[in-house]
N, C-alpha and C positions, 0 to 999 in steps of 0.2 A: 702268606700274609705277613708283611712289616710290623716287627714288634712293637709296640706301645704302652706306657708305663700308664696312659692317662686312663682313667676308669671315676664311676661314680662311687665319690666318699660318701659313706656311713653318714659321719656326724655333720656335711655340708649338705643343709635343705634348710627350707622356713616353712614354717607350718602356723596360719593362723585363719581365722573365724572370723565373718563378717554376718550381721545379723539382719534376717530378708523381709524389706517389707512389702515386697510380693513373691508368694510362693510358687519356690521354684526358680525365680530368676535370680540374676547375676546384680548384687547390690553397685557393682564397680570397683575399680581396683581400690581407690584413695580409700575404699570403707576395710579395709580388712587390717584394721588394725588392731587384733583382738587375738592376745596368746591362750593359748590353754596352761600354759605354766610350764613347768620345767619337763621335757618332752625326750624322750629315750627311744621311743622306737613306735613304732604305730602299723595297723594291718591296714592301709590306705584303701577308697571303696573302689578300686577297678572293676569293670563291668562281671559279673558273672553270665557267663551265658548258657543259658537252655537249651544244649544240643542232643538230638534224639537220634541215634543212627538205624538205618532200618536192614533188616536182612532179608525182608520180602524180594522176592524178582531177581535176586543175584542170582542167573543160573551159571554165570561162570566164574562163581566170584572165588569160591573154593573156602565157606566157611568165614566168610570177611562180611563185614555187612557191606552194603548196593549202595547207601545212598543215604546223605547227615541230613535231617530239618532243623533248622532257627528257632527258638520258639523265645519266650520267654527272658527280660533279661534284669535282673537284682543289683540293686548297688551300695551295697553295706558295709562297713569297716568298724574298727575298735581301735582306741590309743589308751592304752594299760600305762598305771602308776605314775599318774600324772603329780607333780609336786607342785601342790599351790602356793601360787606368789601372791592371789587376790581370787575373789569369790567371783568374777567375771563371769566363767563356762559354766556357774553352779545354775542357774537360771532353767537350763535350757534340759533337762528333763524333768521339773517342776513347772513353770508357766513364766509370770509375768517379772519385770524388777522394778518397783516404785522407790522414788530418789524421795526420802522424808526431810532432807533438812538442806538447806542451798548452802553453806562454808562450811569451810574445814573444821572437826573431821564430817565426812560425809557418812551417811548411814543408807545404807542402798536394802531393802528389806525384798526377796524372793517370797512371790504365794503361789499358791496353786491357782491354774486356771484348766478348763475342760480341753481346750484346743491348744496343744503346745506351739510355744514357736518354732519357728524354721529357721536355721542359718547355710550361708553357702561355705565351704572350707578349701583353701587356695595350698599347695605344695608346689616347691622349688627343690629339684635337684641341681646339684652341681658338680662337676666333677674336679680331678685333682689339680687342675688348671685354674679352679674357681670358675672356669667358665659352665653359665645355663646351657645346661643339656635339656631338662625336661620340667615342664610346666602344667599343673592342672588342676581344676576347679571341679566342685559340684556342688547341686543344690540342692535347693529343698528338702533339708537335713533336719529329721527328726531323732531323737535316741528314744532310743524304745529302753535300755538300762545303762542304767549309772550307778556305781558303787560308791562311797566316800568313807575312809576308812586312816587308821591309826594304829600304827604295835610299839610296846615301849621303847622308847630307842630312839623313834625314826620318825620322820615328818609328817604330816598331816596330806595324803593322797587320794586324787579322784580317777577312775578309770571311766571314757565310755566304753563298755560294755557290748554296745551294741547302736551304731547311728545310722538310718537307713535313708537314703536319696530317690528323687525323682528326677535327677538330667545331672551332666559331665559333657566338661569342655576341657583341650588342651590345646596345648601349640604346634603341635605335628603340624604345619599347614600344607594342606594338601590329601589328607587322608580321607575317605570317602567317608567315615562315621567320626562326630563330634568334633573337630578341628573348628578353631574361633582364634580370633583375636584375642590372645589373651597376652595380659601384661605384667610383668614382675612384681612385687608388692615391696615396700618398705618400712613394716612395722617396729616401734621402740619397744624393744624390749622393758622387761618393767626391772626397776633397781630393785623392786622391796624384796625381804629373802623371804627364804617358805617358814611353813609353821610346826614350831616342832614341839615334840612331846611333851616337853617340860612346860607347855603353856596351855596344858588341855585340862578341862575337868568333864566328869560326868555327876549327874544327879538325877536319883531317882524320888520321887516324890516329896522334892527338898531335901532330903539326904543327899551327902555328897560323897562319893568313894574315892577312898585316899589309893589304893592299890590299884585301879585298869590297868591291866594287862593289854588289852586291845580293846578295838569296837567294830564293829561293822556295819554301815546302813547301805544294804539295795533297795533301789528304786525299780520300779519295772511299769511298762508303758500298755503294756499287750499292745504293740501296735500291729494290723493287717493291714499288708500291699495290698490295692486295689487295681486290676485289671480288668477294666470296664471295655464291653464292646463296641466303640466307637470308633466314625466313618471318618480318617483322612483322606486331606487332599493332597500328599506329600508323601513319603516314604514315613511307613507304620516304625514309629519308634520302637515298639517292645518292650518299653520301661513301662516301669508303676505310674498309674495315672495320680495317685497319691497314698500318703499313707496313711489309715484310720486309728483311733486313740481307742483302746477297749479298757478294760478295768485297771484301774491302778492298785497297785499293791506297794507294801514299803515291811520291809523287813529286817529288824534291829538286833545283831548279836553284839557281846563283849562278854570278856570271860577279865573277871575279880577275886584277884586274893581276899577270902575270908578273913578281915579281925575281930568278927564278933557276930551276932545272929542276925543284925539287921535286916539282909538280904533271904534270909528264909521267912522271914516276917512279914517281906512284901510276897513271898511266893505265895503261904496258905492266907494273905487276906484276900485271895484270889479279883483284885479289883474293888474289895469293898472298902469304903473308910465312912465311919461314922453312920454305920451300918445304911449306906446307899454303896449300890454298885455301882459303879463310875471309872474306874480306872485312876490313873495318875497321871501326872505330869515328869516327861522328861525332857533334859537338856543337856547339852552340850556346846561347851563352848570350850576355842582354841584365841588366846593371846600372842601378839608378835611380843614377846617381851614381856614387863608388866603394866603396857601401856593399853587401858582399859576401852581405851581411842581406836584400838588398830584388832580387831577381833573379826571372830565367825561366832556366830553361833546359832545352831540348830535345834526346835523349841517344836515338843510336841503334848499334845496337839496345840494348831496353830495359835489359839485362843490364848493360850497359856495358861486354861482352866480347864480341868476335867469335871463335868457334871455329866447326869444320867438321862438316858434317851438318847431319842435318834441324833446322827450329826452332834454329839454332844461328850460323847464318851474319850475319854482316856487312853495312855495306854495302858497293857496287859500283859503281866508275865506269862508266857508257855510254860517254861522249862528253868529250871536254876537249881540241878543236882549237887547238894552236899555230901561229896564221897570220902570215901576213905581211902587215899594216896600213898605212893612211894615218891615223897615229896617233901621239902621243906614246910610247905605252905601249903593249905587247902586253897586251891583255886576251881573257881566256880564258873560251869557255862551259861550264859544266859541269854534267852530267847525270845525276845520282846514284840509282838502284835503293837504295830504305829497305825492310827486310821489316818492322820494326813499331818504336815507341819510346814513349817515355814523356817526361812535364814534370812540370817539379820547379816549385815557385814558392816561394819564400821571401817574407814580406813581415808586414805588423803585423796581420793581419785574421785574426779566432781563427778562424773559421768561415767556409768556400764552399757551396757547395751538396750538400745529403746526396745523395750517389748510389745506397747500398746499400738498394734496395727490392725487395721481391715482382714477380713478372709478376706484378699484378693485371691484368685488364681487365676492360672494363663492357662487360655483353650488348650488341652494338649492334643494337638493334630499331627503328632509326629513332632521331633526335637528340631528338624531343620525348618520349621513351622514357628517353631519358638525364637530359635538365634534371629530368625529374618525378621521378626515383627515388635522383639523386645532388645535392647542395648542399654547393658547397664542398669535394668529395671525397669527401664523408661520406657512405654510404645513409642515407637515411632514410625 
């Protein structure tokens, strides 16, 4: 074989999001103009497939199994340490985005809704020629978890965790599974830079701590792939007919240098204030600067009031050990119970991604059922 220097580079691809407003299908190219932010490396969802090999009936097989079955096939990926440039991709293991105010600055506010959205996610490879070697799409993208996180020092980062699809298409044309038409994208990059530590505060029941150290918030979706048994007329896809939303959880850590007893103060009021149990109110918020205009901020519960009873409560400390250290500083772990919240983003970008759409779904009769009856979203 003739040597060749050309190979696919690392840092040549484009990686962006387009938001589906029917599940499962292909929004179009012109729509995928949506970065997840500053983007380092990503596990991309290539099909996983369910292969069972058997060693029944090999009588001469010598210890080898006879003979593989198809079964089953998963399509799920993760893009860790993502550096946000804007609150765009925060949406999308939370629920909806409502635009509250029409000029600059704009205020885009994330709530929770029971049915997450779905978006489709486009990659381009290239190699050291620059030229497209490899192109591919998938849809009907749910994150089941999402982390959002901060350590002194460093930027304001969101990982998906965990994003699970219902169909994939690329541009191999010709290959007997998934091959489509698919077309390059041209997304603008965003100029604004990420958020960095120096513009973040934490506060726990209106107290605000001078020292975080870090914070942590998971999100988690419990979602179940559903493999329902249903009659095609087309060759049996073997993908997820969709994915189901189960219980949400949210779980809050940061560890704070002690200056004083405060924070044991909210530990043994265990949720009470003014003798009701209720919980408290937390927040977070990160500035570009100290421009009050251009922020995240994360508010729980969403209300921005903790009162008592159902649907109503607070949050609540778990854990917040005041130890005795080989340490400058006493620093304290803390382990916060969030029952739901909302993000606020302030910043110059009139428009994020529509979230208010129909459950549509498309019959899944097999994928090549689907490419044939939908283009671009659209029946045709």
């Amino acid at each position: 074989m003739a040597h060749s220097d050309t190979v696919l580079r690392g840092e040549r691809f484009k990686l962006a999001f387009a938001h589906e407003s029917v599940y499962g299908a292909d929004p179009g190219t012109a729509n995928y103009t949506n970065f997840f932010g500053v983007v380092q490396t990503a596990t991309l969802p290539d099909p996983l497939l369910d292969v069972t090999p058997i060693y029944a009936l090999g009588t001469a097989s010598n210890r080898n199994w006879y003979v593989a079955y198809r079964g089953r096939i998963s399509i799920g990926g993760s893009i860790p340490d993502i550096w946000l440039l804007d609150g765009r991709m925060l949406y999308m293991a939370i629920g909806n985005i409502v635009v509250t105010s029409g000029s600059n600055p704009y205020t885009h506010t994330i709530v929770e809704t029971t049915a997450l959205p779905t978006v489709s996610v486009h990659a381009t490879h290239l190699n050291s020629d620059g030229d497209i070697v490899l192109m591919r799409r998938w849809h009907g993208g749910k994150v089941n978890r999402m982390t959002i996180e901060a350590s002194e020092g460093d930027f304001l980062k969101a990982s998906i965790d965990d994003i699970q699809f219902v169909g994939t298409t690329h541009n191999q044309n010709g290959e007997t599974y998934y091959s489509a038409d698919v077309a390059d994208i041209n997304p603008t990059y965003p100029s604004t830079e990420p958020y960095l530590f120096c513009g973040g505060s934490l506060s726990l029941a209106g107290n605000e701590f001078a020292r975080v150290r870090n914070f942590r918030l998971e999100i988690s979706n419990s979602l179940e792939a559903k493999y329902y048994i249903q009659k095609s007329d087309n060759e049996c896809s073997r993908l997820p007919y969709e994915h189901r939303e189960g219980k949400r959880e949210y779980r809050f850590s940061c560890t704070i240098d002690a200056s004083d007893a405060q924070l044991f103060k909210e530990l043994v009021r265990m949720g009470t204030y003014n003798d009701t149990y209720k919980g408290f109110v937390l927040s977070i918020q990160f500035r570009r600067g100290s421009d009050p205009n251009d922020s995240i901020t994360i508010t729980s519960p969403a209300s921005g009031v903790a009162s008592s009873g159902g649907d109503a409560m607070g949050c609540l400390i778990r854990t917040a050990p005041h130890n005795i250290m080989d340490a400058p500083v006493v620093s304290v772990p803390v382990d916060i119970l969030l029952r739901n919240l909302k993000i606020e983003v302030i910043d110059a970008l009139a428009s994020y991604p529509a979230s208010s759409r129909a459950r549509t779904f498309i019959p899944k009769l097999g994928l090549k059922y689907v490419l044939a009856k939908y283009k671009n979203g659209i029946p045709i």
